[in-house]
C-alpha positions as CSV (number, residue, x, y, z in Angstrom):
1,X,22.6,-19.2,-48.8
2,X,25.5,-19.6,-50.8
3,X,27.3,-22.8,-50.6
4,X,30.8,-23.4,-52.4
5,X,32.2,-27.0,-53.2
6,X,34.1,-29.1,-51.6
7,X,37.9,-28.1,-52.0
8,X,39.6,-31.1,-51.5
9,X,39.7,-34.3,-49.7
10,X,40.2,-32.7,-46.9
11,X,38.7,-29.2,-47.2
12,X,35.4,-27.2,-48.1
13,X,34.2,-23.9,-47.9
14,X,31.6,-22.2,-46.9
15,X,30.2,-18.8,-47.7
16,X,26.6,-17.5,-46.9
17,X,25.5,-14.4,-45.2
18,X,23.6,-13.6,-42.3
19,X,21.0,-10.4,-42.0
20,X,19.7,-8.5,-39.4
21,X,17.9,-5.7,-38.1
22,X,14.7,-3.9,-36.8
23,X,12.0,-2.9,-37.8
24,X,10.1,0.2,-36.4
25,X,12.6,0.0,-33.2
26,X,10.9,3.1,-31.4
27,X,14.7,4.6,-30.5
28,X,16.2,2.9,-34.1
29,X,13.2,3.1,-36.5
30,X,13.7,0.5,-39.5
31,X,17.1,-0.8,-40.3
32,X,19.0,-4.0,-41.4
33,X,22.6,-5.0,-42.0
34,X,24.2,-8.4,-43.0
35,X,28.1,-10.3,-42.0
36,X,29.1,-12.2,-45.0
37,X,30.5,-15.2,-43.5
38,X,33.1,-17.3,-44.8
39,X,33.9,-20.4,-43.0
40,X,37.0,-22.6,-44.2
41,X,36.5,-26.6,-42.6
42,X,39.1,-29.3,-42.3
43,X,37.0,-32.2,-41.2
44,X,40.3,-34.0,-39.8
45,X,41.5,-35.2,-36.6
46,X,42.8,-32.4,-35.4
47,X,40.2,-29.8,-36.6
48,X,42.2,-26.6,-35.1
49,X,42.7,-25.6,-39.0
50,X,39.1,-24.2,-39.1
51,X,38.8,-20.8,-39.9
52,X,35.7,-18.3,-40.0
53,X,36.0,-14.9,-41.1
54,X,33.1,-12.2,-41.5
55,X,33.1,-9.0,-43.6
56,X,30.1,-6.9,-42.2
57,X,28.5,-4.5,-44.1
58,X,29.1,-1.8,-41.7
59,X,29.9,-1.0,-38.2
60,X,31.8,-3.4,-35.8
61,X,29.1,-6.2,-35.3
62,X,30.0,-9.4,-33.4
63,X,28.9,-12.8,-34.3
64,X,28.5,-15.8,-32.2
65,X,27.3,-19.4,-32.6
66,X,28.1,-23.6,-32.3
67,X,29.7,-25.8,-34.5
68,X,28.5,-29.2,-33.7
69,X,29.8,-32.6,-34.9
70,X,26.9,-34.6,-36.3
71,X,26.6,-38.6,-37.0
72,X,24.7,-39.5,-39.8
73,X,22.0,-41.6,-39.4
74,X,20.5,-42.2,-42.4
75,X,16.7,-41.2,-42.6
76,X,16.6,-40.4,-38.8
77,X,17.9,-36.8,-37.8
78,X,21.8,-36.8,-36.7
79,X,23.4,-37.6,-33.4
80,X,24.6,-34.2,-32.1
81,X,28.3,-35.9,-30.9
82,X,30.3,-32.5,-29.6
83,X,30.3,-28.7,-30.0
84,X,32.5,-25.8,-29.3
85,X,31.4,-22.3,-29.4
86,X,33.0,-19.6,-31.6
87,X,33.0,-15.4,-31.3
88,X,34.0,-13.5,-34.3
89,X,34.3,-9.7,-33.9
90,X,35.4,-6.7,-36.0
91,X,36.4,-9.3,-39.1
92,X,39.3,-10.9,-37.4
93,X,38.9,-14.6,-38.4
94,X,38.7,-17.0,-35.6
95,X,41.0,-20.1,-36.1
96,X,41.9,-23.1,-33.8
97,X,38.6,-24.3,-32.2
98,X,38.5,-28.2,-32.4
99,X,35.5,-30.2,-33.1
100,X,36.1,-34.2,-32.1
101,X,34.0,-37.0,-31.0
102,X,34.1,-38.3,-34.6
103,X,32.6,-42.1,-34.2
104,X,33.9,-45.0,-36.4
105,X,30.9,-45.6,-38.1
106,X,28.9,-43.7,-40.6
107,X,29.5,-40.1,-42.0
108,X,29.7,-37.2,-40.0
109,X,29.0,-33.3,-40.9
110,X,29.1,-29.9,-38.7
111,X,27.1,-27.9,-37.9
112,X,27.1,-24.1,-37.7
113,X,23.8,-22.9,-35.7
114,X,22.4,-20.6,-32.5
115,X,24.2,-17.6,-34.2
116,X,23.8,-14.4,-32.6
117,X,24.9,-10.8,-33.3
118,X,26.0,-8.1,-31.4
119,X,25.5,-4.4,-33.1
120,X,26.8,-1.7,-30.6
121,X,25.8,0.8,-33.0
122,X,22.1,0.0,-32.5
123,X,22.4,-1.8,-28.9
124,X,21.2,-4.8,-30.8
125,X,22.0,-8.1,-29.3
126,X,19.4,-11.2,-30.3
127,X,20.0,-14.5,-31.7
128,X,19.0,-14.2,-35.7
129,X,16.6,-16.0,-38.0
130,X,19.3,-18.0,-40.3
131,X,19.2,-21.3,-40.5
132,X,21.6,-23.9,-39.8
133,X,24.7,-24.0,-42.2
134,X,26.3,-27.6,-42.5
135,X,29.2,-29.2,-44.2
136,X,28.5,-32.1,-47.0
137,X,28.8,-35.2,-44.9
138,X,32.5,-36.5,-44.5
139,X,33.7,-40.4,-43.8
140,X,36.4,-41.2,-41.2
141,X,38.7,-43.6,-39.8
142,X,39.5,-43.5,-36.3
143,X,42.1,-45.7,-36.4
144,X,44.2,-43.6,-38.4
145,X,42.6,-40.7,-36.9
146,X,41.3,-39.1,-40.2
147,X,38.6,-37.5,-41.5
148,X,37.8,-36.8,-45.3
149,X,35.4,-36.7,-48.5
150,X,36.1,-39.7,-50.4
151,X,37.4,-39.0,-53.5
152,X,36.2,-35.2,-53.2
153,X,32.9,-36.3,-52.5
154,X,30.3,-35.7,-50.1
155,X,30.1,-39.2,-48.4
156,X,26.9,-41.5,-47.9
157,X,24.6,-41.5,-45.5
């Protein structure tokens, strides 16, 4: 999985790919294909600035999932807060889903998980074996209604 910095204060992207296939399909035989996936997040209140985009590496594939806003909670595995669900086809970028339910305390990440693809070239349609992709964790103020890396940097836990 490829994983690019954080941008800004207020920005990171992310880039990894996700494979999939068959193997000894008895209609399909043996085959695999992959989506690179680049996902552009804006941690801020709104969040409608997010922006994923996928490039597959042939035919029209369609790729689904979550994002989930996470709590941090230190050792303990994160509070799941909210989630939205996305649908990218044919490499047209989705933009404008909003992830909220950012708490005042603690950092905060999201999540990008359950993906699934749609192949209509093979009549494939199964969630795949990637695993979760997350943003470094972010800090935020609610009262200002603002999310960010401090200083460019991944927050604490």
């Amino acid at each position: 999985m490829d994983i690019a910095p954080i941008i800004s204060e207020l920005q990171v992207n992310m880039e990894f790919c996700v494979i999939y296939g068959q193997n000894e399909h008895p209609t399909n035989g043996s085959w695999a294909r992959s989506i690179q996936t680049d996902w552009i997040a804006f941690p801020g209140f709104p969040s409608v600035q997010n922006r994923i985009n996928v490039i597959p590496s042939e035919g029209s594939p369609t790729l689904t999932g979550t994002i989930t806003v996470q709590q941090q909670r230190g050792i303990a595995p994160p509070l799941e807060l909210t989630s939205a669900t996305f649908t990218v086809s044919n490499g047209a970028p989705v933009t404008g889903f909003l992830v909220a339910g950012i708490t005042e305390g603690g950092s905060h990440s999201v999540k990008m998980a359950d993906l699934q693809v749609t192949d209509p070239t093979y009549g494939f349609d199964a969630l795949v074996d990637n695993p979760d992709v997350v943003t470094p964790r972010f800090s935020c103020d609610t009262a200002d209604q603002r999310c960010f890396y401090p200083n460019g940097q991944e927050a604490g836990l």
